[in-house]
PDB file of N, CA, C and O in Angstrom:
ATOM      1  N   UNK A   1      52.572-111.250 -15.095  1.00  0.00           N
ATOM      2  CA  UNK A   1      51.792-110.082 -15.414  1.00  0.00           C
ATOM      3  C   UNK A   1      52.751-108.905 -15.541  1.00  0.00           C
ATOM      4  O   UNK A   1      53.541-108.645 -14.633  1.00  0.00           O
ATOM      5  N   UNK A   2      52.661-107.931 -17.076  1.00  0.00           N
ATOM      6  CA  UNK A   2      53.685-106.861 -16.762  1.00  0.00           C
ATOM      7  C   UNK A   2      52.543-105.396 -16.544  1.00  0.00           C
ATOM      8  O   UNK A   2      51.348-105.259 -16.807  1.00  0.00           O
ATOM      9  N   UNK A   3      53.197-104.805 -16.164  1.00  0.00           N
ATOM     10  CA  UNK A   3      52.937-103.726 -15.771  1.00  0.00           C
ATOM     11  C   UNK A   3      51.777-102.885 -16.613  1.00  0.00           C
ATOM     12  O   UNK A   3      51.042-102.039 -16.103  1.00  0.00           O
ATOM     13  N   UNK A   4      51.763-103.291 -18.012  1.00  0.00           N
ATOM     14  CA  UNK A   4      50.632-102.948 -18.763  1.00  0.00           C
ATOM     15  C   UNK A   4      49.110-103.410 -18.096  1.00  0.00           C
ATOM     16  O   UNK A   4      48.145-102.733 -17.743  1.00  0.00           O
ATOM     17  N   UNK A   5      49.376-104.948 -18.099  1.00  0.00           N
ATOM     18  CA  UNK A   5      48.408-105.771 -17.968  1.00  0.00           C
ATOM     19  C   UNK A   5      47.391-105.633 -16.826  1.00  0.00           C
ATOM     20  O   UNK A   5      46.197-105.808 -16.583  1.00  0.00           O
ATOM     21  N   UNK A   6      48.854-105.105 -16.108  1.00  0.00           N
ATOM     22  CA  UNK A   6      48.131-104.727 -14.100  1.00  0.00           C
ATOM     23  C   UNK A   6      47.470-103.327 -14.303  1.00  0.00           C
ATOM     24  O   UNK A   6      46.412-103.127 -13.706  1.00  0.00           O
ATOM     25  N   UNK A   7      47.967-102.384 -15.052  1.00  0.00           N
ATOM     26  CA  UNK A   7      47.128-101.055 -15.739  1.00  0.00           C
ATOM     27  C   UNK A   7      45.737-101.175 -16.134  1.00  0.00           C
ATOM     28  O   UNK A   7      44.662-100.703 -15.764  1.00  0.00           O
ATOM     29  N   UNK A   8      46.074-101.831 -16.857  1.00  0.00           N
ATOM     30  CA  UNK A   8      44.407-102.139 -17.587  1.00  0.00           C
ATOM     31  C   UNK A   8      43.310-103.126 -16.662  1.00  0.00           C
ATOM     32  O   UNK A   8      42.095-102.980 -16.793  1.00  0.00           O
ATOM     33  N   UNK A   9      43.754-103.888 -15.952  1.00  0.00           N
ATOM     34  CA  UNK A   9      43.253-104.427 -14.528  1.00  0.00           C
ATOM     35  C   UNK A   9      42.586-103.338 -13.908  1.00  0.00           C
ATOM     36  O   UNK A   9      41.402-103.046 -13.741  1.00  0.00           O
ATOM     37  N   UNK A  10      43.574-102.865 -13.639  1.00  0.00           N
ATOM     38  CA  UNK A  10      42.816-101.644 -12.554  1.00  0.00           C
ATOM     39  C   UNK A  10      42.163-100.670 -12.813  1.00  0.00           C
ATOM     40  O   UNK A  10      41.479-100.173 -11.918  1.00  0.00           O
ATOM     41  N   UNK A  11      42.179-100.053 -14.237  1.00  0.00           N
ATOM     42  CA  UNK A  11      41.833 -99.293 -14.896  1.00  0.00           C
ATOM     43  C   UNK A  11      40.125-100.100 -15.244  1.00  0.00           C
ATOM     44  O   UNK A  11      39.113 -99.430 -15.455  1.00  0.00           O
ATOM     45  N   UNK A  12      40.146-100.965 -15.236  1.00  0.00           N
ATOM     46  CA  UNK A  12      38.855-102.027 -15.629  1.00  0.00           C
ATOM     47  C   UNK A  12      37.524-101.703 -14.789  1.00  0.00           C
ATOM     48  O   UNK A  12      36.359-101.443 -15.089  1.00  0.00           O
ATOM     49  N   UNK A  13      38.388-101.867 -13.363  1.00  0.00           N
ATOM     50  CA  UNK A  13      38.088-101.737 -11.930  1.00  0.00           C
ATOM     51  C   UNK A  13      37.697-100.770 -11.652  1.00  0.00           C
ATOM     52  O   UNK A  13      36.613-100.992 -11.114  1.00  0.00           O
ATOM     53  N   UNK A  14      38.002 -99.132 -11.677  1.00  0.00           N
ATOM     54  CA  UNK A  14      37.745 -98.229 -11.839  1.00  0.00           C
ATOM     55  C   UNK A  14      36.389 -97.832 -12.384  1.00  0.00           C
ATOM     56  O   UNK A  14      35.428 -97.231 -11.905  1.00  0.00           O
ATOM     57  N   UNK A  15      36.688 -98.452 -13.706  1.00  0.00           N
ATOM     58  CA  UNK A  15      35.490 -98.044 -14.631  1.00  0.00           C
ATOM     59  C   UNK A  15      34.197 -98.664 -14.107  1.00  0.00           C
ATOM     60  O   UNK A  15      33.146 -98.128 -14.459  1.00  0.00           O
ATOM     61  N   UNK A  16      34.142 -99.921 -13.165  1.00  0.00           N
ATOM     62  CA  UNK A  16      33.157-100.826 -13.049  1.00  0.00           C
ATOM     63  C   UNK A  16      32.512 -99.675 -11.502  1.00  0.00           C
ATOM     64  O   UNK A  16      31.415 -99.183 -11.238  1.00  0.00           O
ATOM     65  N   UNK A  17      33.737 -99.656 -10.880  1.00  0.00           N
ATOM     66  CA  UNK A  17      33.477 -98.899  -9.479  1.00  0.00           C
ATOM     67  C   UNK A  17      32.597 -97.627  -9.795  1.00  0.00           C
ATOM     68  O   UNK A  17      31.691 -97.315  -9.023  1.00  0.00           O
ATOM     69  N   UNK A  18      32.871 -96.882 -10.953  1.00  0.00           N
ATOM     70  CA  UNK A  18      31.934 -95.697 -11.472  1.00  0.00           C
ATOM     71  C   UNK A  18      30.676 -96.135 -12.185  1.00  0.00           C
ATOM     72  O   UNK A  18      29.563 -95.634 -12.024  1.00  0.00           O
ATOM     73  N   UNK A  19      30.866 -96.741 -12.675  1.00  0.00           N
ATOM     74  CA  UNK A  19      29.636 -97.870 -12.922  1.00  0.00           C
ATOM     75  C   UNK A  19      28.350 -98.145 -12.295  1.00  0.00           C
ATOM     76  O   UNK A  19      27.187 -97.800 -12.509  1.00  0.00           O
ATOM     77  N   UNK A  20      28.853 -98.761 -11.585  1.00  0.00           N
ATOM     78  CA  UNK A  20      28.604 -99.307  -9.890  1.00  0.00           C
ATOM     79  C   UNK A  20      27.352 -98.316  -9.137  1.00  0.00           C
ATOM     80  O   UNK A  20      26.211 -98.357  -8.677  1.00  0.00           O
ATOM     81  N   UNK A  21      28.479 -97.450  -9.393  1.00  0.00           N
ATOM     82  CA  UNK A  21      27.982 -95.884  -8.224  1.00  0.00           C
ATOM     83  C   UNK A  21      27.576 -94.821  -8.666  1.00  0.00           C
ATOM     84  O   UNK A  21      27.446 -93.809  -7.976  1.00  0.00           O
ATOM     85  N   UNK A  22      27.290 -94.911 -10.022  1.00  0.00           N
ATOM     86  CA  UNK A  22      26.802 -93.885 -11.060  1.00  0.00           C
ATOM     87  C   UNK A  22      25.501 -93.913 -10.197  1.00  0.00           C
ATOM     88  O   UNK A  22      25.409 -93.308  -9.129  1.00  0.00           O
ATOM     89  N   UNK A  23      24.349 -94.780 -10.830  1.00  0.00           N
ATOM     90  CA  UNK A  23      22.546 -94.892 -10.529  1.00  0.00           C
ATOM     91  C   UNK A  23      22.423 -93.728  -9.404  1.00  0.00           C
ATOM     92  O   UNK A  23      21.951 -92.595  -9.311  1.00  0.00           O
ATOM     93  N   UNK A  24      23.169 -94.727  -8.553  1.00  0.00           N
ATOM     94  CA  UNK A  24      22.797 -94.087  -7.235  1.00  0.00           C
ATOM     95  C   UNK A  24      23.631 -92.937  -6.628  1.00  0.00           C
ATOM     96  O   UNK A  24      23.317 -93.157  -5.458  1.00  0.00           O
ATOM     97  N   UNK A  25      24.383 -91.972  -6.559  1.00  0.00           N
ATOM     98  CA  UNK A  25      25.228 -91.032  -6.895  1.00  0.00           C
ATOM     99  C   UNK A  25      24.165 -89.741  -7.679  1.00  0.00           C
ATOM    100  O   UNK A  25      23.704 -88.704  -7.200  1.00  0.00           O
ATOM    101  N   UNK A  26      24.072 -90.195  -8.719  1.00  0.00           N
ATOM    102  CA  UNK A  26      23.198 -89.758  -9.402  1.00  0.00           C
ATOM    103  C   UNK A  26      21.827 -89.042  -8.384  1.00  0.00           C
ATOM    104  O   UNK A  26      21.552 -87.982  -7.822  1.00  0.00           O
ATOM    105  N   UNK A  27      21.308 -90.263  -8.578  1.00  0.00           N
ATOM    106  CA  UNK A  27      19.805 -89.985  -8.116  1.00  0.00           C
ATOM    107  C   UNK A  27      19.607 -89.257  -6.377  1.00  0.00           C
ATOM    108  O   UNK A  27      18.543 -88.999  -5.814  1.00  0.00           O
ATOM    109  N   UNK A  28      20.981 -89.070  -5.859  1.00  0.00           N
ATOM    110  CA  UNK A  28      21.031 -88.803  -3.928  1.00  0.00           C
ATOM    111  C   UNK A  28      21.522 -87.287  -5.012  1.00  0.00           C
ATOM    112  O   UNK A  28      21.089 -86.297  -4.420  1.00  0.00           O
ATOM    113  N   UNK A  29      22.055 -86.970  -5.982  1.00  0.00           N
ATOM    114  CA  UNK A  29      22.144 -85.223  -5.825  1.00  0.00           C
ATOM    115  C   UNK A  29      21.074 -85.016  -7.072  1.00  0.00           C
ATOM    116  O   UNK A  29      21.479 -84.003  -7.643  1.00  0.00           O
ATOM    117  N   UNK A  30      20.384 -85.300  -7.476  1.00  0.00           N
ATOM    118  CA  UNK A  30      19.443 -84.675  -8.156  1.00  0.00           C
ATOM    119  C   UNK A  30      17.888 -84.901  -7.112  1.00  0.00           C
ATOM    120  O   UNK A  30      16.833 -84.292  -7.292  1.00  0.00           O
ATOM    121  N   UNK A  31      18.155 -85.924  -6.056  1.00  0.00           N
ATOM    122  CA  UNK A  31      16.944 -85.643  -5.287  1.00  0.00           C
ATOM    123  C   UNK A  31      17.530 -84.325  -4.449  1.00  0.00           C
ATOM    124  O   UNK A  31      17.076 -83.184  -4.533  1.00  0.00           O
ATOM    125  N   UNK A  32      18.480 -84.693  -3.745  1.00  0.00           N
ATOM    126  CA  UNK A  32      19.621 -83.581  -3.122  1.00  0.00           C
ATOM    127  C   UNK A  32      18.690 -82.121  -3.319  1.00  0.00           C
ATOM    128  O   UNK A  32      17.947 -81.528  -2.538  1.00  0.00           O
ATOM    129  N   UNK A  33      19.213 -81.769  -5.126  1.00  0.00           N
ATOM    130  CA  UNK A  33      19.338 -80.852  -5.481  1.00  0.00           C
ATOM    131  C   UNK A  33      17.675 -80.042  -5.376  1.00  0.00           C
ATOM    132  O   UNK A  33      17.540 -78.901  -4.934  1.00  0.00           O
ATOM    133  N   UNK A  34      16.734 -80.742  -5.782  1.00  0.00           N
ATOM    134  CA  UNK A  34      15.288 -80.681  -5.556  1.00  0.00           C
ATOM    135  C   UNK A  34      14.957 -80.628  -4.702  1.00  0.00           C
ATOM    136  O   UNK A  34      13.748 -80.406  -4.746  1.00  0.00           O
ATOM    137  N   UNK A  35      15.579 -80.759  -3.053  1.00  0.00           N
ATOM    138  CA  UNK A  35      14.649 -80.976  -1.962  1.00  0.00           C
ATOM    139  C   UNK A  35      15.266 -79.513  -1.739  1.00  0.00           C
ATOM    140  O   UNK A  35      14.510 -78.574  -1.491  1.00  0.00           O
ATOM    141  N   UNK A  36      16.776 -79.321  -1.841  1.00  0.00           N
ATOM    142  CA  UNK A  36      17.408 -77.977  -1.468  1.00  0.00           C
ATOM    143  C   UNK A  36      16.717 -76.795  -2.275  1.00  0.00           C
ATOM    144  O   UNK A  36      16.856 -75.721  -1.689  1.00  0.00           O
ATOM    145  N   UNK A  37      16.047 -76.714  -3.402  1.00  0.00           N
ATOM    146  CA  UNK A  37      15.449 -75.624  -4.089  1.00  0.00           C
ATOM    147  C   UNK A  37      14.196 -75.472  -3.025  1.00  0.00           C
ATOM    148  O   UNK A  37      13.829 -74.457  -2.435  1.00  0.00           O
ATOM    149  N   UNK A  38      13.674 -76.773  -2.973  1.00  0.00           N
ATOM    150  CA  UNK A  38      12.135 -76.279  -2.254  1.00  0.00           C
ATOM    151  C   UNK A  38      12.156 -76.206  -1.089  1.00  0.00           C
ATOM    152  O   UNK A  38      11.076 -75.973  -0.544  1.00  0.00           O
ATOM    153  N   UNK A  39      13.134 -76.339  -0.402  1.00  0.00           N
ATOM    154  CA  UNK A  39      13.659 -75.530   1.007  1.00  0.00           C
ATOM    155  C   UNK A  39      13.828 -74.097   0.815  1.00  0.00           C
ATOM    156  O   UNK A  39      13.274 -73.245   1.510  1.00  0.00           O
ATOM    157  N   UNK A  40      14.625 -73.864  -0.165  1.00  0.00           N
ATOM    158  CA  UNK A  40      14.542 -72.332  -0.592  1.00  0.00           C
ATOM    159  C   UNK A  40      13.354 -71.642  -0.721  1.00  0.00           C
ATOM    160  O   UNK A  40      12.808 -70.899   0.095  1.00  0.00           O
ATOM    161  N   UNK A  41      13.046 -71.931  -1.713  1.00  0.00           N
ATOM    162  CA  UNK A  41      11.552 -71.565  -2.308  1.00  0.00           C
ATOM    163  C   UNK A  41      10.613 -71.450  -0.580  1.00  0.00           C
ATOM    164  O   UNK A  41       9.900 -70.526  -0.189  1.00  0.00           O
ATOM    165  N   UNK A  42      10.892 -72.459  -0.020  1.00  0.00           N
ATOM    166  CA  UNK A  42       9.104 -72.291   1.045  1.00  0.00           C
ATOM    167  C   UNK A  42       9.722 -72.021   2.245  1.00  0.00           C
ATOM    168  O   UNK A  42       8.888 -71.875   3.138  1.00  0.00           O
ATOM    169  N   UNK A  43      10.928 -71.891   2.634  1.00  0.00           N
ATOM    170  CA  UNK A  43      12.171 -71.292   3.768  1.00  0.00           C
ATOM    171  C   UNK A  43      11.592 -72.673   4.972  1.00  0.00           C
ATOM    172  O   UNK A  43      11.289 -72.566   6.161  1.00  0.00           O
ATOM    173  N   UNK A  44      11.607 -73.713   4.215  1.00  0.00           N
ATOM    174  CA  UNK A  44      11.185 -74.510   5.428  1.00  0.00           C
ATOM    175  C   UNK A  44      12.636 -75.392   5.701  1.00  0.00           C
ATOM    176  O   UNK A  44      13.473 -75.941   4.984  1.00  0.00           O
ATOM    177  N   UNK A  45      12.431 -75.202   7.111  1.00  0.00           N
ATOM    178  CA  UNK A  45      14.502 -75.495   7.384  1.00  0.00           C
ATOM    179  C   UNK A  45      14.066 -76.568   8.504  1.00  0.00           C
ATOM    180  O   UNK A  45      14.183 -76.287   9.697  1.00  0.00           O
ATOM    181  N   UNK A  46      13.534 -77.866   8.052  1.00  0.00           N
ATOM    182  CA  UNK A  46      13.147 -78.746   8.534  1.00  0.00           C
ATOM    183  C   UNK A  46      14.679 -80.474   8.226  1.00  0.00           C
ATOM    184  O   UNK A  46      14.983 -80.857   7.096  1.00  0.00           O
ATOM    185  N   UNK A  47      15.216 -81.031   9.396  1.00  0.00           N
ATOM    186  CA  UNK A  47      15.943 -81.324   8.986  1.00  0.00           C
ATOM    187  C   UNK A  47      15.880 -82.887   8.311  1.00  0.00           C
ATOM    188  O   UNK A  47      16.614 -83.445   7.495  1.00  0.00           O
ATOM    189  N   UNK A  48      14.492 -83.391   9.135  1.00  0.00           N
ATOM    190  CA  UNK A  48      14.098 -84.755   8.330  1.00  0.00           C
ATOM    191  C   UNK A  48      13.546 -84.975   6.740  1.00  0.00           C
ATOM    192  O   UNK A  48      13.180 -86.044   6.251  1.00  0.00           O
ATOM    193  N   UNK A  49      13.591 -83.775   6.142  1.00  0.00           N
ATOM    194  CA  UNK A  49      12.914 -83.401   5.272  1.00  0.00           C
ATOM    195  C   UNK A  49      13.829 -83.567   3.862  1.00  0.00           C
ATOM    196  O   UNK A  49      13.559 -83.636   2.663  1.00  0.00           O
ATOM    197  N   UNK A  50      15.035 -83.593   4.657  1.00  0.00           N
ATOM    198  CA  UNK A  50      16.448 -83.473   3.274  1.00  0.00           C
ATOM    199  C   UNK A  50      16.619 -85.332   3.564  1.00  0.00           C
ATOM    200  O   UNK A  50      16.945 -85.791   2.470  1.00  0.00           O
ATOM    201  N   UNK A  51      16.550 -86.121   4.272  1.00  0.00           N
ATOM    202  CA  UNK A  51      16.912 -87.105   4.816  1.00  0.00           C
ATOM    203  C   UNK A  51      16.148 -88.229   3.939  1.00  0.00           C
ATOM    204  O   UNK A  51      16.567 -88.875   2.979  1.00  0.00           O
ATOM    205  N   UNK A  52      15.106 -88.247   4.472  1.00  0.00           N
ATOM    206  CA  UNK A  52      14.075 -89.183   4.171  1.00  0.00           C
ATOM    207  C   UNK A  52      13.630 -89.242   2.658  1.00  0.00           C
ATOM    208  O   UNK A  52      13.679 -90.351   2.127  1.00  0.00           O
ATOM    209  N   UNK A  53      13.235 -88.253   1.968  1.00  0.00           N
ATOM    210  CA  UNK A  53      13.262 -88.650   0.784  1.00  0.00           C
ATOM    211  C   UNK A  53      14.387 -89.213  -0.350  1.00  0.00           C
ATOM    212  O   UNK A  53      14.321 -89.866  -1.392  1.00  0.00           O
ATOM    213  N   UNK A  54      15.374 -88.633   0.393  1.00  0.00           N
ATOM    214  CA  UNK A  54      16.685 -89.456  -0.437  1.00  0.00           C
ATOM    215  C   UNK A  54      17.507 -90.315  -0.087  1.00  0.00           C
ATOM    216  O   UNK A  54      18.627 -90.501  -0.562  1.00  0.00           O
ATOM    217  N   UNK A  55      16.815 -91.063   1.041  1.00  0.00           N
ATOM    218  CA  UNK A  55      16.909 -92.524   1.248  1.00  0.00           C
ATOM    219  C   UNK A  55      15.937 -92.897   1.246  1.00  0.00           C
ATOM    220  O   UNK A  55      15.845 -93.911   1.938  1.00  0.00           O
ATOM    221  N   UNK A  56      14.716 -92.485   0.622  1.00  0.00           N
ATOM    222  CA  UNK A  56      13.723 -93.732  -0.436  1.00  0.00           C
ATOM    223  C   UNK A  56      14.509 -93.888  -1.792  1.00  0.00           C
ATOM    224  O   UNK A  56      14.993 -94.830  -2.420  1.00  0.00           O
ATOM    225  N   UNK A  57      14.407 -92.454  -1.959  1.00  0.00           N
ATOM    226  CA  UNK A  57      15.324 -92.434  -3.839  1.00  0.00           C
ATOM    227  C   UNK A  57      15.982 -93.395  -3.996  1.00  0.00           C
ATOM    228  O   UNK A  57      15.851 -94.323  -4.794  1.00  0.00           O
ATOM    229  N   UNK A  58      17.132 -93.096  -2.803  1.00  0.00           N
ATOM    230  CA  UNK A  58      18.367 -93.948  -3.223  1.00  0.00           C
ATOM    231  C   UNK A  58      17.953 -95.935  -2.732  1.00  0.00           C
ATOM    232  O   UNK A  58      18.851 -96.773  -2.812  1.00  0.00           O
ATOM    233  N   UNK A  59      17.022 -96.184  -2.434  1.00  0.00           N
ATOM    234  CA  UNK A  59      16.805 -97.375  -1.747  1.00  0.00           C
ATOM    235  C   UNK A  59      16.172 -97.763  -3.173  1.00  0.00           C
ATOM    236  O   UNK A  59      16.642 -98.772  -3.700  1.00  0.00           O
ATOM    237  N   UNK A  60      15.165 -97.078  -3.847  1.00  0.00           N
ATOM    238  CA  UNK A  60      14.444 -97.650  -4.728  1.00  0.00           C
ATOM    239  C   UNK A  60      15.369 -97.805  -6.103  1.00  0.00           C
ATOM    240  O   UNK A  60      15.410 -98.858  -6.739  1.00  0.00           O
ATOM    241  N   UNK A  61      15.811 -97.084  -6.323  1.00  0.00           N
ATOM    242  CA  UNK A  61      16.949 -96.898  -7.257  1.00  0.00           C
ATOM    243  C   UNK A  61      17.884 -97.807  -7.167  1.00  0.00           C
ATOM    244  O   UNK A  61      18.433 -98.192  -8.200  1.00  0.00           O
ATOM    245  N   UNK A  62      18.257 -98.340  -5.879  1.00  0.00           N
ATOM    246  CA  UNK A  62      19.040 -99.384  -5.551  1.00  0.00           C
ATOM    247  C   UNK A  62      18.172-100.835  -5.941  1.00  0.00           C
ATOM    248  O   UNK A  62      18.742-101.767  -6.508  1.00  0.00           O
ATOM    249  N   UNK A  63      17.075-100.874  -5.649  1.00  0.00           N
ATOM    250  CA  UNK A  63      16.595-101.550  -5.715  1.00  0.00           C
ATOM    251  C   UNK A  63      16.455-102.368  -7.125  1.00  0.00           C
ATOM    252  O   UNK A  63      16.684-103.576  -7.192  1.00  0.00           O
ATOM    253  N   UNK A  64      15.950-101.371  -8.534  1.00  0.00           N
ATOM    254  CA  UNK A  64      16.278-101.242  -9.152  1.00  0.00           C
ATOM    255  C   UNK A  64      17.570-101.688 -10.589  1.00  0.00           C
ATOM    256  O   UNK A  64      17.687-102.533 -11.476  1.00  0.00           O
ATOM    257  N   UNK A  65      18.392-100.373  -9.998  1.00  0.00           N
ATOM    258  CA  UNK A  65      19.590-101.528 -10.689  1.00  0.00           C
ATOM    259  C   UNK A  65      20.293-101.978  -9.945  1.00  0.00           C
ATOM    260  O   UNK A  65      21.400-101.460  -9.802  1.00  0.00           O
ATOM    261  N   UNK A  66      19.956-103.004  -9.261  1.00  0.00           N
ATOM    262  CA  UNK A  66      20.476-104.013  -8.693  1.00  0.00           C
ATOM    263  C   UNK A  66      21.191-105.386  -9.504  1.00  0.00           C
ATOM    264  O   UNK A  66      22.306-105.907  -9.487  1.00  0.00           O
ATOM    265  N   UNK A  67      20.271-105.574 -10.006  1.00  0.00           N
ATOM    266  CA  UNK A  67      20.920-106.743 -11.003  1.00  0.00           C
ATOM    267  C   UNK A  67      21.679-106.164 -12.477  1.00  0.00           C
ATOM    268  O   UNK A  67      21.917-106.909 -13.428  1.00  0.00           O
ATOM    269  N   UNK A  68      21.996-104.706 -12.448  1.00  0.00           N
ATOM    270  CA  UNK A  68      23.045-104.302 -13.414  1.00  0.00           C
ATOM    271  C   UNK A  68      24.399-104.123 -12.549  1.00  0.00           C
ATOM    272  O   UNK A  68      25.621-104.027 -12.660  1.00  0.00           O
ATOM    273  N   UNK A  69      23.754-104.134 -11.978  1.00  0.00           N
ATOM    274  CA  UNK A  69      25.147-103.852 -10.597  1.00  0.00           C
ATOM    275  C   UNK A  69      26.247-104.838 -10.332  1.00  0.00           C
ATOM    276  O   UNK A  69      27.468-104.700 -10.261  1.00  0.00           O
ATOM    277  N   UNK A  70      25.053-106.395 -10.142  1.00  0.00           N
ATOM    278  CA  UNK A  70      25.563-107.843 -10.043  1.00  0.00           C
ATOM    279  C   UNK A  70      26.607-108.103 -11.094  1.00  0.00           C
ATOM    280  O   UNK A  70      27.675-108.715 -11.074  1.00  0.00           O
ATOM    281  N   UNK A  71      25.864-107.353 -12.139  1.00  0.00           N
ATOM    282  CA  UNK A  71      26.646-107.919 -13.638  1.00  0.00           C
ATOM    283  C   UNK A  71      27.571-107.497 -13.483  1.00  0.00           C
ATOM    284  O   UNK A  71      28.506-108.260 -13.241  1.00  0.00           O
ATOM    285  N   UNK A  72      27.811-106.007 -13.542  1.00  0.00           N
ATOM    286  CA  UNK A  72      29.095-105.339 -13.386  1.00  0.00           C
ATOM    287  C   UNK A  72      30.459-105.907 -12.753  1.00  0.00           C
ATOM    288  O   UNK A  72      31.624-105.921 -13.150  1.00  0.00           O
ATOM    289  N   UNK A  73      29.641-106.489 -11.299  1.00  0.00           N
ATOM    290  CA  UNK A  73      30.620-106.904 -10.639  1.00  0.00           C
ATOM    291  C   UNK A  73      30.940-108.533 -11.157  1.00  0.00           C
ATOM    292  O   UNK A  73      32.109-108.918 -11.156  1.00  0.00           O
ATOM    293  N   UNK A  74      30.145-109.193 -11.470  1.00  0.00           N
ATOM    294  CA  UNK A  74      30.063-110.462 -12.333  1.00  0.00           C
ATOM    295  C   UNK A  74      31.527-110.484 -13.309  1.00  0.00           C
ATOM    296  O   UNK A  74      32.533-111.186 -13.416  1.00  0.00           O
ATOM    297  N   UNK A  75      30.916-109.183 -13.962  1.00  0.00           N
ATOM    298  CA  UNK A  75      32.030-109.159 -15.602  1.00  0.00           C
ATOM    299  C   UNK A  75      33.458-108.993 -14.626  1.00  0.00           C
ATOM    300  O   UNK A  75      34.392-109.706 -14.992  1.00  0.00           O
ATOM    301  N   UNK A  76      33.684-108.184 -13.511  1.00  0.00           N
ATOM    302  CA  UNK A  76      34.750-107.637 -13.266  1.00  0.00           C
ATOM    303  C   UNK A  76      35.477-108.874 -12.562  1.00  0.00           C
ATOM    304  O   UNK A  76      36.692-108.987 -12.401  1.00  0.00           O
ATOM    305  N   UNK A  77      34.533-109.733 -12.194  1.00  0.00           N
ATOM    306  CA  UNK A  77      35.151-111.117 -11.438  1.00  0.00           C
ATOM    307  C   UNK A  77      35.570-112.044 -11.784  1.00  0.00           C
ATOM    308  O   UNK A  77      36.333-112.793 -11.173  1.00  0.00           O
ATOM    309  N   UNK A  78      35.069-112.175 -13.004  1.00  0.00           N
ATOM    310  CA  UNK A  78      35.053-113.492 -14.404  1.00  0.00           C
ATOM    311  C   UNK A  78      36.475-112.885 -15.355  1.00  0.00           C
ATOM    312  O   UNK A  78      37.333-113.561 -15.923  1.00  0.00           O
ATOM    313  N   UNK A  79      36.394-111.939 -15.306  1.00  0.00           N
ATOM    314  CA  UNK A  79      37.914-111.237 -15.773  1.00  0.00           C
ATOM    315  C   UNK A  79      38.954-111.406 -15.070  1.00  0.00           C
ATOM    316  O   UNK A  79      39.829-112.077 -15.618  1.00  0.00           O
ATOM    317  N   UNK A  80      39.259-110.874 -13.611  1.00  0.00           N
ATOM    318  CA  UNK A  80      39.911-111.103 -12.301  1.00  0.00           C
ATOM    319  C   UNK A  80      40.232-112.830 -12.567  1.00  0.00           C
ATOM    320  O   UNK A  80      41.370-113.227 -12.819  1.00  0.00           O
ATOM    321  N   UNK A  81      39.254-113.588 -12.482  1.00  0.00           N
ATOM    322  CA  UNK A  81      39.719-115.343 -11.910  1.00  0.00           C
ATOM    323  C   UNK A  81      40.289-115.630 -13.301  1.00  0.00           C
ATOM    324  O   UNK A  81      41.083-116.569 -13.359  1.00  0.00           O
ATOM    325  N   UNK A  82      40.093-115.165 -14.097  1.00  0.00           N
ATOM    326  CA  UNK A  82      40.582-115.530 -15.593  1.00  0.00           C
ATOM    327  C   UNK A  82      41.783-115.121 -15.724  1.00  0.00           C
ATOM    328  O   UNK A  82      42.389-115.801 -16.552  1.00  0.00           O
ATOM    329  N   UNK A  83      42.387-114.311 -15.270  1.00  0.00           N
ATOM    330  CA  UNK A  83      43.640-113.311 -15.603  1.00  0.00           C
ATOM    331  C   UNK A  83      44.590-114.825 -14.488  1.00  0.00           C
ATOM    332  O   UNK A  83      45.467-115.629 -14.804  1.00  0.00           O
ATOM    333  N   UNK A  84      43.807-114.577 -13.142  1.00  0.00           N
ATOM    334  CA  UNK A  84      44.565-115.534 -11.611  1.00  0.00           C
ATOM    335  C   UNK A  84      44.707-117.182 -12.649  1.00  0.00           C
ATOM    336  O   UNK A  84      45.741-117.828 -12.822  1.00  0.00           O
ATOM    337  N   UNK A  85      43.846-117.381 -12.984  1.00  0.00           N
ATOM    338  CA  UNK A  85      43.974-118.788 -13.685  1.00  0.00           C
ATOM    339  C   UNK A  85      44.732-118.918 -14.785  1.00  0.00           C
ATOM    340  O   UNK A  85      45.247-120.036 -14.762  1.00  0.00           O
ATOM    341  N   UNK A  86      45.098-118.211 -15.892  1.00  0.00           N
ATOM    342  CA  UNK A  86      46.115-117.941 -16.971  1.00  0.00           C
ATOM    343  C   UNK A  86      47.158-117.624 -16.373  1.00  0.00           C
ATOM    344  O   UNK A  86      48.032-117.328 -17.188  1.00  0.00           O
ATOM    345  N   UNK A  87      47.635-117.507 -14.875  1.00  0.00           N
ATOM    346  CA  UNK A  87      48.850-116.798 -14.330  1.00  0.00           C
ATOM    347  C   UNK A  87      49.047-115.693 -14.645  1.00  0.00           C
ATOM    348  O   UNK A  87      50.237-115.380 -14.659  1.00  0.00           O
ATOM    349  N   UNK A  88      48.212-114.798 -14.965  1.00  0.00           N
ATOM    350  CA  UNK A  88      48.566-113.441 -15.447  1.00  0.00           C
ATOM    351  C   UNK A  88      49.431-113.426 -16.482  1.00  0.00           C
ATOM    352  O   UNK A  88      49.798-112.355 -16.965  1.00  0.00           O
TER     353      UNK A  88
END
């Protein structure tokens, strides 16, 4: 394996890891961002209140793309044993 090859490996990896963690990333600061306005808005400074709804979000969302997730990591594994089995 030269040094290109191990680049683009990891660089692969990267992309899958953002991938990965986009959905949910996503959906914990745009619930985030919505629970923090209507805390503003109604001055209610309650602390289970930021908690709980964005670990449903993020649970259902997980739930969700779950099996795009599999793939992701699927494609990134089937690449990986392929590279180990060609000897790099």
């Amino acid at each position: 394996m030269n040094e290109a090859e191990a680049t683009e490996l990891i660089q692969f990896a990267f992309q899958t890891l953002l991938k990965i963690s986009a959905p949910i990333v996503i959906t914990a600061m745009v619930v985030g961002t919505l629970i923090a306005l209507f805390q503003a808005l109604t001055q209610i400074q309650e602390i289970t209140l930021t908690f709980i709804p964005k670990i449903v979000a993020v649970l259902f969302v997980a739930s969700i793309a779950s099996s795009f997730m599999a793939a992701q990591i699927n494609i990134l594994a089937t690449l990986s044993y392929s590279r180990i089995s060609s000897g790099f």
